[in-house]
C-alpha positions as CSV (number, residue, x, y, z in Angstrom):
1,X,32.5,-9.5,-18.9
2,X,33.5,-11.7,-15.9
3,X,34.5,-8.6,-13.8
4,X,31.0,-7.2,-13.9
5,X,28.6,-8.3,-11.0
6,X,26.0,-10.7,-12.7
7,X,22.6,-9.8,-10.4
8,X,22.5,-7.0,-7.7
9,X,21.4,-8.7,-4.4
10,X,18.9,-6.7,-1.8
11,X,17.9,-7.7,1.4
12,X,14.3,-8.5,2.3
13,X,12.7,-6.3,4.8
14,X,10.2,-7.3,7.1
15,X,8.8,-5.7,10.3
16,X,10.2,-8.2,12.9
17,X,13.2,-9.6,14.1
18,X,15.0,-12.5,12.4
19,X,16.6,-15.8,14.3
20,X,19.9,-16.2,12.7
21,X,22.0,-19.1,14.2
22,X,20.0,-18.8,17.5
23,X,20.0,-15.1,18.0
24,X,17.9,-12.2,17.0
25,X,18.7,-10.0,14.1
26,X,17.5,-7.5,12.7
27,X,19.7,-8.6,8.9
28,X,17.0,-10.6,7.0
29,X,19.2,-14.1,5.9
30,X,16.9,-14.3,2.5
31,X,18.4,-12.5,-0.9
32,X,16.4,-10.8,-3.7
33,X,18.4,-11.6,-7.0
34,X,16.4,-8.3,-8.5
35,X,18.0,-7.7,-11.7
36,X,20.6,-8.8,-14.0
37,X,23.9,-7.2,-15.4
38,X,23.4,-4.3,-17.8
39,X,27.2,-5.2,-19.1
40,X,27.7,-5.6,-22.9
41,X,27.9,-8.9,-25.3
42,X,31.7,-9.4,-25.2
43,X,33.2,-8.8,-29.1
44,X,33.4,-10.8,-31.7
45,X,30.7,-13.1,-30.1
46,X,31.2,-16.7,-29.0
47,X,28.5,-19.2,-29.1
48,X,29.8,-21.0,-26.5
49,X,29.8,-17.9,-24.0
50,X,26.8,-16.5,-24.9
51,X,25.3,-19.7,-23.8
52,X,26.7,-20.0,-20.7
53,X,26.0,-16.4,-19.9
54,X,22.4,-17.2,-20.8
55,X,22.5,-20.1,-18.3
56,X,23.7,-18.1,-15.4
57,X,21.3,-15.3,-15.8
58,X,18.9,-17.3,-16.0
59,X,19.9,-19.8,-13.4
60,X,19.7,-22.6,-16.0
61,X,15.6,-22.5,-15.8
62,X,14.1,-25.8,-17.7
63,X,11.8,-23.5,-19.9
64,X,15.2,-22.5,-21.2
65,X,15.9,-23.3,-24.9
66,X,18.9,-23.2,-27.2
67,X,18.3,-24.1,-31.0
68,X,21.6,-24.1,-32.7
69,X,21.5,-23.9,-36.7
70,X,24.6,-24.8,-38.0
71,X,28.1,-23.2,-36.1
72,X,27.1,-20.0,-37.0
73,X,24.1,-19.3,-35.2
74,X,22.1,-20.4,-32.2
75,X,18.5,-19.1,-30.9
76,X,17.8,-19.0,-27.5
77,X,14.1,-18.3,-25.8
78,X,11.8,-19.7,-23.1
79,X,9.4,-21.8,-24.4
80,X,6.4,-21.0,-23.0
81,X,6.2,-17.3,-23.8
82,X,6.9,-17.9,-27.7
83,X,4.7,-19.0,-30.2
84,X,6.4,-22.0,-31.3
85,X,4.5,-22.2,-34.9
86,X,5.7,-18.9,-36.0
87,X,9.1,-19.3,-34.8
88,X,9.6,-22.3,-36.8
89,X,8.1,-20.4,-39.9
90,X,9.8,-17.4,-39.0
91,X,13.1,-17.7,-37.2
92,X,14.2,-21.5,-37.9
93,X,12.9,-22.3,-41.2
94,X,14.8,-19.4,-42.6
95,X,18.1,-19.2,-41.1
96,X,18.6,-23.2,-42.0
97,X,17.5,-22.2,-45.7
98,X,20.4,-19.6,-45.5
99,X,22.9,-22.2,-43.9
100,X,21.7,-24.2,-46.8
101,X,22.0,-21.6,-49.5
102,X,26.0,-21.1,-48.0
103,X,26.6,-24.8,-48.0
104,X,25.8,-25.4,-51.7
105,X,27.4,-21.6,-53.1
106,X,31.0,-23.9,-51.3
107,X,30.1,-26.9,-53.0
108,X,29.8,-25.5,-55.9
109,X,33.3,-23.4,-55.8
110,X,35.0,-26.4,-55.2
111,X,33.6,-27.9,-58.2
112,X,34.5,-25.1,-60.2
113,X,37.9,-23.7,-59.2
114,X,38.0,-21.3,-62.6
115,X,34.8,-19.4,-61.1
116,X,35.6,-19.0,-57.6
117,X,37.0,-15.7,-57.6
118,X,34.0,-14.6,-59.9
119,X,31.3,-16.4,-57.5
120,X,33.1,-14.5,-54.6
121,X,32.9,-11.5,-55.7
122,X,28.8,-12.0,-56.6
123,X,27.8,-13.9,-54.2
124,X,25.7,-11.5,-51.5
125,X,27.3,-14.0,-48.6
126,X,30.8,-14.2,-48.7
127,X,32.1,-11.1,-50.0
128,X,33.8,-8.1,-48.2
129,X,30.6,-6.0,-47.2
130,X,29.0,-9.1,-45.8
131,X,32.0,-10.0,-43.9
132,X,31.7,-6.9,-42.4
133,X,28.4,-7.2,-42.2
134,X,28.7,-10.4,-40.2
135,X,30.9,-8.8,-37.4
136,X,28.4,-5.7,-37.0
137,X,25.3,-7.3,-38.1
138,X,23.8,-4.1,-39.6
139,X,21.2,-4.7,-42.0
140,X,22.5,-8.9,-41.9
141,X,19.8,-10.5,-40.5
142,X,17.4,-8.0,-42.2
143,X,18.2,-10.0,-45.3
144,X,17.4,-13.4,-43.6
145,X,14.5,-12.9,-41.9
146,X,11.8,-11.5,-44.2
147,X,9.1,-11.2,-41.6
148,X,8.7,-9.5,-38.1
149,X,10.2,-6.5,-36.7
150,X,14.0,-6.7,-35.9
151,X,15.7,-5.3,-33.2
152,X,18.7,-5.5,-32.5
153,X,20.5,-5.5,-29.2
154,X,24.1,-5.9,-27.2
155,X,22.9,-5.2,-23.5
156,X,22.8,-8.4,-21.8
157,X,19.9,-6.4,-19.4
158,X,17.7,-5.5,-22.4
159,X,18.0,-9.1,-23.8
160,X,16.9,-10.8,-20.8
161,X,14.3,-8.6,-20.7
162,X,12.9,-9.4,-24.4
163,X,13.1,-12.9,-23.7
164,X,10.7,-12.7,-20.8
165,X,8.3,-10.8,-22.5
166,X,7.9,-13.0,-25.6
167,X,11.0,-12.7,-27.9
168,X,13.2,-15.2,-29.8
169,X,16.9,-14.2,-29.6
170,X,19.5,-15.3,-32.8
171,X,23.5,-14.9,-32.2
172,X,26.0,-15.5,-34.9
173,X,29.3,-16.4,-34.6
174,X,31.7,-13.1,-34.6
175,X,28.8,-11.2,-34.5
176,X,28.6,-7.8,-32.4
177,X,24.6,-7.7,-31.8
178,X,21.7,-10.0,-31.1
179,X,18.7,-9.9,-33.2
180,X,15.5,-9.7,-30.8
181,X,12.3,-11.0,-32.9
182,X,9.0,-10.4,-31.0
183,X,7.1,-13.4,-31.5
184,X,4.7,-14.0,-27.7
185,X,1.8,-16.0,-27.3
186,X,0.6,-15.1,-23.9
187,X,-2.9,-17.0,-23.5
188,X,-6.1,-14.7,-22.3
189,X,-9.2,-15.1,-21.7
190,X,-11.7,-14.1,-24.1
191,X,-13.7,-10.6,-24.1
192,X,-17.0,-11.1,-22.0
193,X,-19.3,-9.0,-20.3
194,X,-18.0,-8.1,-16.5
195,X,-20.1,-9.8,-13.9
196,X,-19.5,-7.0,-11.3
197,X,-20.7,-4.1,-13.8
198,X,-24.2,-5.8,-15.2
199,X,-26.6,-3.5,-16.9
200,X,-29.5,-3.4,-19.1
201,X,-28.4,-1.2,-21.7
202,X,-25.3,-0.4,-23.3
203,X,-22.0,-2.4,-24.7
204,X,-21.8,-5.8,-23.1
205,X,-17.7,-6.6,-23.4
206,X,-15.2,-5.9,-20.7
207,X,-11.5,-5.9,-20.2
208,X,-9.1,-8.3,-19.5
209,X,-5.9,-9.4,-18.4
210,X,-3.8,-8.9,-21.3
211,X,-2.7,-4.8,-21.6
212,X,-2.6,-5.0,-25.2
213,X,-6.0,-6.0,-26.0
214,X,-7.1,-3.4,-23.2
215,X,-5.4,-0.6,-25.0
216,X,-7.2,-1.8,-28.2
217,X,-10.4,-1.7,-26.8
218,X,-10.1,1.7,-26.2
219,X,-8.6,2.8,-29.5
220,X,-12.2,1.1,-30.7
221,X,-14.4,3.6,-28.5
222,X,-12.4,6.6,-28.8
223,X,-10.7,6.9,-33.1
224,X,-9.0,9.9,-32.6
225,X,-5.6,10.9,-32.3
226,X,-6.2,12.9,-29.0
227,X,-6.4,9.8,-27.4
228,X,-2.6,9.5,-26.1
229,X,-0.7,6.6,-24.5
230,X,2.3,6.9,-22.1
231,X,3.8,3.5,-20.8
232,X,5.8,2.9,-17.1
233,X,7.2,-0.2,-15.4
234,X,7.1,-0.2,-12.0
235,X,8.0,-3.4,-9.9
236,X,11.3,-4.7,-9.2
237,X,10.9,-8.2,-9.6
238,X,7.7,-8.6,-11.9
239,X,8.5,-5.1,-14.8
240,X,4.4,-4.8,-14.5
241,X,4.1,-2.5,-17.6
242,X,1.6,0.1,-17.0
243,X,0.2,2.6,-19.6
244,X,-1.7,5.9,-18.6
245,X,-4.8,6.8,-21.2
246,X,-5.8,10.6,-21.5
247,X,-7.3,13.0,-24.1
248,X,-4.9,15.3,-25.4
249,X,-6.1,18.7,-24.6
250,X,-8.8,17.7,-22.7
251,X,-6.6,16.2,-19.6
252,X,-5.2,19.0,-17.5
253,X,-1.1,18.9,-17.7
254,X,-0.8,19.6,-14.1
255,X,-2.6,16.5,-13.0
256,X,-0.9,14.1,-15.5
257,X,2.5,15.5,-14.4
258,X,1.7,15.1,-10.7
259,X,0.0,11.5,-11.3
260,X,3.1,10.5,-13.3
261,X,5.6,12.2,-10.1
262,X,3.7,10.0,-8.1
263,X,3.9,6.8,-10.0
264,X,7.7,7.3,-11.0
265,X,8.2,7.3,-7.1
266,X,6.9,3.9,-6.5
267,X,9.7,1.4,-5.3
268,X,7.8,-2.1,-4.5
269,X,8.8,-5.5,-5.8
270,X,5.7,-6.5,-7.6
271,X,2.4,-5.1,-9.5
272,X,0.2,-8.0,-9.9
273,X,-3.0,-6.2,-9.3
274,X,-4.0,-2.4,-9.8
275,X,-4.7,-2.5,-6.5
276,X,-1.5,-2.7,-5.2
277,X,-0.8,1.0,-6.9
278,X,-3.9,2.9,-5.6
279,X,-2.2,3.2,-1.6
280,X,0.3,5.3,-3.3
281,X,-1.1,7.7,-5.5
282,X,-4.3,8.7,-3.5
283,X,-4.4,12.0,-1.3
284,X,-5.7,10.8,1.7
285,X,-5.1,6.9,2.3
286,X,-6.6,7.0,5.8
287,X,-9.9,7.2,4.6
288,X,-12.4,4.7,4.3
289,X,-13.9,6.8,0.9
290,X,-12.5,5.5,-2.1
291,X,-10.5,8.1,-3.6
292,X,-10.0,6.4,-7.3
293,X,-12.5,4.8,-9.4
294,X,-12.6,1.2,-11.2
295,X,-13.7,0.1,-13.8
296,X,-14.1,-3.2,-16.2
297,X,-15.7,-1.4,-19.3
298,X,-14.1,0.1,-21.8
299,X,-17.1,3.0,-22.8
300,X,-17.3,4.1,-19.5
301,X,-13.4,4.5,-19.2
302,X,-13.9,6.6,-22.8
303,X,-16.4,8.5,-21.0
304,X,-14.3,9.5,-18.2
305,X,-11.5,10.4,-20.5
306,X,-13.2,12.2,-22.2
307,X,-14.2,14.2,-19.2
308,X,-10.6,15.0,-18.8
309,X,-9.6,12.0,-16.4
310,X,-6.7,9.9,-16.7
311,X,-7.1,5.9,-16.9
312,X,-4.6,3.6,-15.2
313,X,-4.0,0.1,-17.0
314,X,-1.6,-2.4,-15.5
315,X,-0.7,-5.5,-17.3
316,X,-2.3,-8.5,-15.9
317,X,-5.8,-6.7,-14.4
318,X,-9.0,-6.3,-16.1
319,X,-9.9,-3.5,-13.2
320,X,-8.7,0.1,-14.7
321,X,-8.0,3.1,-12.8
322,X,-9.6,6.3,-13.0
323,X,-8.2,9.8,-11.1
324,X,-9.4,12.1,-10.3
325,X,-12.5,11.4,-8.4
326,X,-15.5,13.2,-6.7
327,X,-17.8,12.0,-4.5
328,X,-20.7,12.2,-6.9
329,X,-19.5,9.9,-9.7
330,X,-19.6,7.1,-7.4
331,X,-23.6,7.2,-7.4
332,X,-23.6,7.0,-11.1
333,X,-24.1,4.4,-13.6
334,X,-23.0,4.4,-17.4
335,X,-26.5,3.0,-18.0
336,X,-28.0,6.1,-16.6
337,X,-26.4,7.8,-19.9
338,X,-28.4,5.8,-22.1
339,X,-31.9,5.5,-21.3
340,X,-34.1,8.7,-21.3
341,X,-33.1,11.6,-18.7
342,X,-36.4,10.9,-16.8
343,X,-35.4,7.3,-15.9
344,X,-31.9,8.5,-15.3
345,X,-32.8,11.2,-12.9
346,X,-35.4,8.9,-11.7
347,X,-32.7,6.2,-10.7
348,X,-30.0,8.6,-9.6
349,X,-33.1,10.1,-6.5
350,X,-33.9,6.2,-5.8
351,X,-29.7,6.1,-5.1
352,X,-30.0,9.1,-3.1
353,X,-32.7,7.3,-1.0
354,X,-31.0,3.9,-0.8
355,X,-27.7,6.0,0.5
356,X,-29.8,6.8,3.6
357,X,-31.5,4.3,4.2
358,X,-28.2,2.1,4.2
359,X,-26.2,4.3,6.3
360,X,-28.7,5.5,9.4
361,X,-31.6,3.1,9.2
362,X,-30.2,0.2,11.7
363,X,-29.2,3.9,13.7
364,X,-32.3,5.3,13.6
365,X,-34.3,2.4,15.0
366,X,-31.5,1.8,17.8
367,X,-31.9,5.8,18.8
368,X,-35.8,5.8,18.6
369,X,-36.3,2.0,20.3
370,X,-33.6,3.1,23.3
371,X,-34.0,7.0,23.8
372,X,-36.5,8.4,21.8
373,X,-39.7,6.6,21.9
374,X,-41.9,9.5,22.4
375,X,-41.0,10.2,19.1
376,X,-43.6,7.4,17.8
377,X,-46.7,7.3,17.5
378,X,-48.9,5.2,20.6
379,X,-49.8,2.4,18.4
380,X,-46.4,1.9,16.7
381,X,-44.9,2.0,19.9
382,X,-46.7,-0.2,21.4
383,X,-46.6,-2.8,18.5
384,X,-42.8,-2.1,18.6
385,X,-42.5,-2.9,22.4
386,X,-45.1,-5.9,22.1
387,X,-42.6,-7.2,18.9
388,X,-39.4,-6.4,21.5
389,X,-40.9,-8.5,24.4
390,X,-39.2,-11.4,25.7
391,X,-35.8,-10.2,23.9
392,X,-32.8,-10.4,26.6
393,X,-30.6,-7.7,24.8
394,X,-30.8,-4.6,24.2
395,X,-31.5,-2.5,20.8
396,X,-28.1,-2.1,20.2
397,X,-26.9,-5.5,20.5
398,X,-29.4,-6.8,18.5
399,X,-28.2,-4.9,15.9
400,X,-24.6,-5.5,16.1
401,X,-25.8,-9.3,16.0
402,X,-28.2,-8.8,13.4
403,X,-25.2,-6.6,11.2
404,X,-22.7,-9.4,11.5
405,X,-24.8,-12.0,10.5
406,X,-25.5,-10.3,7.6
407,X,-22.0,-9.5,6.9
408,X,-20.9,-13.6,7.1
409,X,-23.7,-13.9,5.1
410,X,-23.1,-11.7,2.1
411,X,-19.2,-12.6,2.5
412,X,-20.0,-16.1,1.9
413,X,-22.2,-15.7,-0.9
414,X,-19.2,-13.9,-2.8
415,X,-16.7,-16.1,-2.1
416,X,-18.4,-19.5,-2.8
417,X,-19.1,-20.1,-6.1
418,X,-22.2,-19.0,-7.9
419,X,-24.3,-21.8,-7.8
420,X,-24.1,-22.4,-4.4
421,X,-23.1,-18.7,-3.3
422,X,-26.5,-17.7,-3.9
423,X,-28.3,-20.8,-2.4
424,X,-26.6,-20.0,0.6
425,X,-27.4,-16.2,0.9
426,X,-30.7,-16.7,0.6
427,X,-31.6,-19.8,2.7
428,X,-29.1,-18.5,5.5
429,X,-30.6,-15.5,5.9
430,X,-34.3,-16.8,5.9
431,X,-33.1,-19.8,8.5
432,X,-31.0,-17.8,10.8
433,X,-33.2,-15.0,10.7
434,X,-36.4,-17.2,11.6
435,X,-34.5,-19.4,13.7
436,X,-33.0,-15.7,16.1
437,X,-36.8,-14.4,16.3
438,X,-38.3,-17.8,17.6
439,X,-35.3,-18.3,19.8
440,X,-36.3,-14.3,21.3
441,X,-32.6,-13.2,20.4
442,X,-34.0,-10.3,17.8
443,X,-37.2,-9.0,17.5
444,X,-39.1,-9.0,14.0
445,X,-38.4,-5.2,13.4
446,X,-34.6,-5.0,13.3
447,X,-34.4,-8.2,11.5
448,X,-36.6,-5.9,8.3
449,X,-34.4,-3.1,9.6
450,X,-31.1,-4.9,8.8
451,X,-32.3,-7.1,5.3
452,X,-33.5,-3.4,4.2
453,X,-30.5,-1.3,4.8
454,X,-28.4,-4.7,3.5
455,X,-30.8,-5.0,-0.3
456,X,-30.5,-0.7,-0.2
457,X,-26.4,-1.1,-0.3
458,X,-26.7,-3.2,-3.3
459,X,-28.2,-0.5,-5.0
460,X,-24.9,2.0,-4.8
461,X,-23.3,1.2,-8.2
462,X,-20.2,1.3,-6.7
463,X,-18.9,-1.6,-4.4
464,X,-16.4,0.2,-2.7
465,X,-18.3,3.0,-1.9
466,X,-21.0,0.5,-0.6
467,X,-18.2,-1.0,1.9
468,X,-17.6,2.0,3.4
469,X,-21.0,2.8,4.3
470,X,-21.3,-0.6,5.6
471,X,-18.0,0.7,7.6
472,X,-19.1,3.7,8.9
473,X,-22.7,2.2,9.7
474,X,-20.8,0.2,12.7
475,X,-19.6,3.7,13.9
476,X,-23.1,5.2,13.2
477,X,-24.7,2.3,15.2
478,X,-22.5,3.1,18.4
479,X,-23.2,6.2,18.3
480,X,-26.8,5.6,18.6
481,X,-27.0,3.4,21.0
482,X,-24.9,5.9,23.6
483,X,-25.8,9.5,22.7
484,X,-29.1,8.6,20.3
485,X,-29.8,10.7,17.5
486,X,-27.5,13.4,18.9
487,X,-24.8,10.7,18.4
488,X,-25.7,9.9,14.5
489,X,-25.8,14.1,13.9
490,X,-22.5,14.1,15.4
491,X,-21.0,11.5,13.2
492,X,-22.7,12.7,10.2
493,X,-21.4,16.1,10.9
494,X,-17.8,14.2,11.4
495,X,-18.0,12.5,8.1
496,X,-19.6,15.6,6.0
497,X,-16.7,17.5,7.1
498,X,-14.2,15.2,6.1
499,X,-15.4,14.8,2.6
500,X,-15.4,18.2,2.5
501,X,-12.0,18.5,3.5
502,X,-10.7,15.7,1.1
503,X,-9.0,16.3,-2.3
504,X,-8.3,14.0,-5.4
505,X,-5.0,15.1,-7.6
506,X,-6.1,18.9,-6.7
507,X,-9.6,18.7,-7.5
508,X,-12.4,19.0,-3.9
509,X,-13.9,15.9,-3.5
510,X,-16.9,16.9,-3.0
511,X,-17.8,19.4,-5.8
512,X,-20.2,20.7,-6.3
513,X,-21.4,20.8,-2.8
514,X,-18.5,22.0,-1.1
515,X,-17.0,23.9,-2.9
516,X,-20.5,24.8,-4.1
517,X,-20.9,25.1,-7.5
518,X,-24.8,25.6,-9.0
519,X,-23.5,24.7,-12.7
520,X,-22.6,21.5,-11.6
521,X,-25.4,20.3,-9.8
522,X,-27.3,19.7,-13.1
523,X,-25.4,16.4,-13.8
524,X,-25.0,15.3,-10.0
525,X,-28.5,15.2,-8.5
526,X,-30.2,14.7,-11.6
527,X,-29.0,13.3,-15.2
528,X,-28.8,16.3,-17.2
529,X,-30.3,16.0,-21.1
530,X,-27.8,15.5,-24.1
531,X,-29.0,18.6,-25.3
532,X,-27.3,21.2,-22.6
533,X,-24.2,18.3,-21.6
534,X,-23.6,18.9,-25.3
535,X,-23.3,22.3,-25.3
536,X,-21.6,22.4,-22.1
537,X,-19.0,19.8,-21.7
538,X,-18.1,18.7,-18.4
539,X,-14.5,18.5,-17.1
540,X,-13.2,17.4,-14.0
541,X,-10.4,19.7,-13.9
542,X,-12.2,23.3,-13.7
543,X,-12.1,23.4,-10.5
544,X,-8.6,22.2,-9.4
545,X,-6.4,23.3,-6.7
546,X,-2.6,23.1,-6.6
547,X,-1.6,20.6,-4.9
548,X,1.9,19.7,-6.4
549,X,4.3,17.1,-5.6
550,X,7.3,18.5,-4.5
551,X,10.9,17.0,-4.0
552,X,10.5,17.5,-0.3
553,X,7.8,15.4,-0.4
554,X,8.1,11.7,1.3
555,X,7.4,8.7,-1.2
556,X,5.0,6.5,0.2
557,X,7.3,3.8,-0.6
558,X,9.8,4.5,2.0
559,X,7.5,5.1,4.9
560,X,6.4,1.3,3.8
561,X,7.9,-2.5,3.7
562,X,10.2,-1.9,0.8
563,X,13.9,-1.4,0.6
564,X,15.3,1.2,-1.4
């Protein structure tokens, strides 16, 4: 045991150059202690050891705990993962009854030397089988602990590890294993509805933090078997557990096996968010086009299973991962799904209108107002020019003004919280607003220009794909105001053809339009009726391309900050 190296050490990596003793150095001088010894518990076990190899592991940490029952046994586990109540009622409570038990079967021998040899040979704790029980610990502790699942272990790695995630750990003098009882109490919030997924219609509670209750929730929309868990960890440092969630025979093999390639070839230090896993499972992380979709509620995940996608929980995030992708689902809404196909297809045309008007509206008027005002009618253009009067700047740099205002402005109303958050988006934008058209920075016009296209990007269900618009709005604006509307066909044009071009896990990202597909159409520009999406079930995977990951092929990992 004392020739095997307790904790592998890694150097830190960072882009720049380090000062070491005055000079430059490219040697980071920090160490990552990233795991700990996978060596075994030393036989027969010694209390004494065991507790000082706990100590060193664990670099004597205060929320380390050692209960020892008697001189035969000692529990060790950090105190704020365990629930304390049922380790007393569990763990404690019976081992000291058993110490008990012992104490008073000697006492009584010694009072009755005739029956000693006839006690021995009864008594389920002293004789030969349980002595050799004791220095195995097969099936002992099964007999002392009543309650709970027992597991037993001799890896000093595995053991460490159970600790952390919630277990209580019992060693016996001369023993050979340790028996691991599961016994956590990680706190989480409760189950609520998700404040960035609000809807009229339709189940109101939401994931959370804890992985578990997540998986649960699932189980509770979807009771069949088909429905199939598979569990990673990936994170050197923080052993983020994360599960994927498909449909058995609806989920194509090919694109769980090249989502799972892709995971297993991860090598960062931590998973605290499921953000931090998107960047290196997506196609195309260039792009400003989200490329997986999110979610906080647990029938719309069902319904994307179902569809043959794959869901991505990670332990600590109530946001869950859904690949593949295409462009269309983004402009969908689970409510849409459960009000009458009218309204549905009704809400799904208004999106369609409020994607335009978001994207090329603040381009439009910069193109017609600076190149193309023959395009207007007399009157209008007149009024437009009479509003424009007295304005130093031109079109264009109104705008950008006008654009980053609104940005600070609906950046600040996030970020504060929601009493005041709202206060302030409101009031800001009426004061600055009226305060930039009295002071002739703006004219009227782009100041209704900008608040529309701004209200018509909260309308996109999704917020990611409403960031990239607002993105690629500042590229559609500069375009306008040097080539005019030739400038905002060109960069349409640019964009259309990278969608086109873009793929999710095999499958064209924007199906049904390119590649065009006419039987898919009926659920993308309109909500189809149950009636025919029952008879025809859709699945992402029909029209997949190969698109395999190959051994050749460059983790994203190492082209990143993270040593290998």
């Amino acid at each position: 045991m004392g020739k095997n190296i307790l904790v592998t050490e890694i150097e830190s990596y960072t882009g720049g150059d380090f000062m070491v003793n005055g000079q430059s150095s490219k040697k980071s001088p920090f160490k990552l202690y990233r795991t700990v010894p996978i060596n075994y518990i030393q036989k027969p076990m010694q209390l004494k050891r065991v507790k000082k190899m706990l100590q060193k592991l664990f670099h004597s940490s205060f929320d380390l705990v050692f209960r020892p029952v008697g001189d035969q046994f000692l529990v060790a586990y950090l105190y704020p993962v365990i629930d304390m109540d049922r380790m007393e009622r569990t763990v404690l409570t019976p081992l000291k009854e058993h110490m008990q038990e012992k104490e008073s079967l000697i006492q009584s021998q010694n009072k009755n030397q005739k029956e000693q040899t006839s006690t021995a040979l009864e008594a389920p704790h002293i004789n030969n089988e349980t002595q050799k029980n004791q220095l195995t610990n097969i099936g002992y502790f099964d007999q002392v602990f009543t309650s709970g699942v027992i597991v037993y272990q001799k890896k000093w790695k595995n053991i460490c590890s159970e600790m952390i995630k919630g277990s209580v750990v019992v060693f016996q003098q001369q023993g050979a294993e340790a028996a691991v009882l599961r016994l956590p109490n990680f706190e989480h919030r409760a189950i609520t509805e998700p404040d960035s997924e609000k809807q009229v219609r339709g189940p109101r509670e939401g994931f959370i933090e804890d992985i578990g209750v997540n998986m649960s929730l699932l189980r509770k929309k979807m009771r069949s078997p088909s429905l199939v868990f598979e569990q990673q960890t990936i994170g050197n440092l923080t052993e983020t557990r994360v599960v994927l969630a498909y449909a058995k025979g609806i989920c194509d093999p090919e694109i769980l096996q090249e989502l799972r390639d892709r995971l297993s070839m991860i090598n960062i230090q931590g998973v605290l968010e499921s953000g931090y896993l998107e960047a290196f499972i997506v196609d195309h992380p260039w792009t400003p086009f989200p490329q997986t979709e999110n979610t906080e509620k647990p029938d719309k995940a069902i319904a994307e299973i179902m569809e043959g996608r794959i869901a991505i929980l990670v332990d600590g995030s109530p946001n869950v991962i859904l690949v593949p992708v295409v462009y269309g689902q983004f402009m969908q809404a689970s409510e849409d799904y459960y009000e009458n196909f009218w309204y549905g297809s009704a809400l799904r045309i208004l999106r369609a209108l409020t994607f335009f008007i978001a994207l090329f509206l603040p381009g439009i008027y910069v193109a017609i107002t600076s190149m193309h005002q023959e395009m207007l009618p007399t009157s209008f253009a007149l009024k437009l020019a009479g509003a424009r009067e007295g304005v130093p700047f031109p079109a264009i740099a109104e705008a950008f003004f006008m654009e980053i205002a609104f940005e600070f402005l609906r950046e600040a109303g996030i970020r504060l919280p929601a009493q005041i958050g709202q206060a302030v988006s409101i009031v800001g934008a009426l004061i600055i607003g009226q305060a930039a058209v009295e002071a002739g920075i703006v004219s009227p016009v782009l100041v209704v220009v900008v608040a529309l296209s701004g209200i018509a990007s909260f309308v996109i269900p999704s917020y990611r794909l409403a960031i990239a618009f607002r993105l690629i709005r500042f590229a559609i604006l500069l375009s306008s105001g040097i080539l005019g509307l030739i400038g905002i066909t060109f960069v349409a044009l640019l964009f259309l053809i990278h969608l086109s071009s873009m793929h999710s896990f095999g499958v064209p990202y924007f199906e049904p339009v390119a590649p065009f597909k006419k039987s898919h159409l009926q659920d993308w520009f309109y909500r189809a009726n149950w009636q025919t999406k029952a008879k025809k079930p859709f699945n992402i995977a029909i029209n997949k391309m190969r698109n395999k990951v190959t051994s050749e092929t460059v983790p994203f990992s190492k082209k990143g900050n993270y040593p290998h």
